[in-house]
NUMARMAR-381389 format. One line per 8 residues: number of its first residue (from 1); their letters; for each residue x, z, y of C-alpha. Coordinates in nm, 2 decimals. Example, Ala and Ser with C-alpha at 12.3 -4.5 7.8 and 13.67 -1.06 7.14 Angstrom:
residues 2
1	AS	1.23,0.78,-0.45 | 1.37,0.71,-0.11
//
This chain:
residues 91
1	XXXXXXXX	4.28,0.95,1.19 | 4.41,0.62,1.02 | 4.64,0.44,1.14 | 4.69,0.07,1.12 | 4.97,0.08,0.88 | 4.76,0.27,0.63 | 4.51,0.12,0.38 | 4.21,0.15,0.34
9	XXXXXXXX	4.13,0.34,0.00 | 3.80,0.35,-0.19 | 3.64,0.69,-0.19 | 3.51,0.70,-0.52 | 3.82,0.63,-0.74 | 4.08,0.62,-0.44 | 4.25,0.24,-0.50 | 4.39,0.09,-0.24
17	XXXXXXXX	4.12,-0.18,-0.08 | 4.18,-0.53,0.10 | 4.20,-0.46,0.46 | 3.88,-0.61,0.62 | 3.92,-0.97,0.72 | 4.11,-1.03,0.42 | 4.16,-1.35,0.32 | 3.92,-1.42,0.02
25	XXXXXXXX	3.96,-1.63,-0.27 | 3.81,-1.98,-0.20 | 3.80,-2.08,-0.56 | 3.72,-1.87,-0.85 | 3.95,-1.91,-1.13 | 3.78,-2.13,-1.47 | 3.71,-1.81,-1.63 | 3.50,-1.63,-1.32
33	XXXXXXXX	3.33,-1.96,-1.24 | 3.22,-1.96,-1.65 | 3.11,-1.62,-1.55 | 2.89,-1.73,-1.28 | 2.73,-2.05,-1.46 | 2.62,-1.75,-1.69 | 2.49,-1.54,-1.52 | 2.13,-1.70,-1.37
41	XXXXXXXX	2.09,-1.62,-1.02 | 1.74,-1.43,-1.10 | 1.98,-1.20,-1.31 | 2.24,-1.13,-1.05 | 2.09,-0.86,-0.90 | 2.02,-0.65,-1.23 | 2.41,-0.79,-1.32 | 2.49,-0.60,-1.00
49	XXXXXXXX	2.29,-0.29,-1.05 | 2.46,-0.22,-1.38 | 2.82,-0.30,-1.24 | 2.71,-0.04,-1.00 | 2.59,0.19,-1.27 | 2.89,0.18,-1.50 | 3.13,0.23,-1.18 | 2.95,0.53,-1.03
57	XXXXXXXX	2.88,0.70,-1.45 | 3.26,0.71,-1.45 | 3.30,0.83,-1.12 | 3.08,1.06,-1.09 | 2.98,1.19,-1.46 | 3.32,1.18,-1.64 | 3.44,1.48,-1.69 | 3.84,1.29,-1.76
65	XXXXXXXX	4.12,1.25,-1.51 | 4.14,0.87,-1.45 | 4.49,0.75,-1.46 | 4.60,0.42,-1.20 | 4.50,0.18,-1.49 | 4.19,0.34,-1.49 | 4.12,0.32,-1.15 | 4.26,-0.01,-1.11
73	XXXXXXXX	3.97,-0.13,-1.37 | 3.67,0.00,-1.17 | 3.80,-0.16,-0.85 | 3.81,-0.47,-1.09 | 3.44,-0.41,-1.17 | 3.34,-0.38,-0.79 | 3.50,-0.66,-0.71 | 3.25,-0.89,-1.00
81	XXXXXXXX	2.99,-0.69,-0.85 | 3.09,-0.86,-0.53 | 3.15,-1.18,-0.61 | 2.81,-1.19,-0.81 | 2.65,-1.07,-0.45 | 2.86,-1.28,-0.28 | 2.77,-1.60,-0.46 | 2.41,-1.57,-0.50
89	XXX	2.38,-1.45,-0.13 | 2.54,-1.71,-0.05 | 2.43,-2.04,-0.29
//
């Protein structure tokens, strides 16, 4: 059982996650918001499914040990993946 002093890891690629509640970023920085005006919100959800894709391919289909910069770059890609859901969902 987990204590309260433990984080929270993912299961797929085991980096450490933001404890629920988190405080989330208010503003995207210039270069996600040039991001977002990019993507169209009708393509956000295929944007989302391919983040998905890619993340779960290296996961779960590569045959390589992932080192911590590795892993530290497909928590990056779950976190677009969020904010693409997150700002569509919510504009």
């Amino acid at each position: 059982m987990a204590n309260q002093n433990e984080q929270n890891r993912c299961p797929h690629c085991n980096v450490a996650l933001a404890p629920k509640g988190a405080h989330k970023i208010s503003q995207p920085s210039p270069a996600q918001q040039a991001l977002l005006e990019y993507v169209s919100p009708l393509d956000g959800p295929d944007r989302v499914k391919a983040l998905k894709l890619v993340h779960d391919i290296v996961v779960y289909h590569s045959e390589e040990i992932l080192d911590g910069e590795e892993k530290r770059a497909l928590y990056q890609v779950k976190v677009l993946w969020d904010l693409i859901e997150d700002t569509f969902q919510n504009g």
